[in-house]
N, C-alpha and C positions, 0 to 999 in steps of 0.2 A: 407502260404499266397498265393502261387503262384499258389497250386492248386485249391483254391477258385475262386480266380479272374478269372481263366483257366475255371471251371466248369459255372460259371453264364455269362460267354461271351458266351457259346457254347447254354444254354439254351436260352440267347438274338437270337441268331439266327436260329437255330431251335422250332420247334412247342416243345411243353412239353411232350405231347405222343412219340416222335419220343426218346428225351433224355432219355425219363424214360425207352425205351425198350433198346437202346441203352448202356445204364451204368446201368440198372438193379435195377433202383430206384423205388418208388412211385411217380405215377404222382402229387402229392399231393408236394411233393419234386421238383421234377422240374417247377413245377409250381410257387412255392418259389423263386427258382435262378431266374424265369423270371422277377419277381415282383420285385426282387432287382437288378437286372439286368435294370429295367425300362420299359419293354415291356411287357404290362400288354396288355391283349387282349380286354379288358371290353370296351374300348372306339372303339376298333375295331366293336365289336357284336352290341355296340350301332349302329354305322353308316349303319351296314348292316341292324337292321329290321327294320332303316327309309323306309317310301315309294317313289317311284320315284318323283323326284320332282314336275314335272308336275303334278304329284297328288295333292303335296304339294301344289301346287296355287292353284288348283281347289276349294279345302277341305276349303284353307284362305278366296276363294272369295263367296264360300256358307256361313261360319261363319260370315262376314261380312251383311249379308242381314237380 
């Protein structure tokens, strides 16, 4: 149990690529321990191909007209 716990703390903190070369897994696997670890990146990637906000108002005050 303890080296569970041990492995999906390690993947919470590092990237998944970094784990997977590191202990010689599939990233497909480290990806896993992230996801139950809690630190899924999806909501990260979402916030990143937002556009700049200032965009964002622009874009809300054309829609608007």
């Amino acid at each position: 149990m303890a080296r569970n716990t041990a492995l999906v703390e390690l993947a919470s903190e590092l990237p998944a690529v970094v784990v997977s070369r590191l202990l010689g897994v599939h990233q497909n696997t480290a990806d896993a321990w992230k996801r139950i670890g809690g630190q899924d990146n999806a909501y990260a990637a979402e916030v990143a191909s937002r556009p700049p906000a200032r965009l964002q108002a622009r874009l809300a005050c054309v829609g608007r007209r």
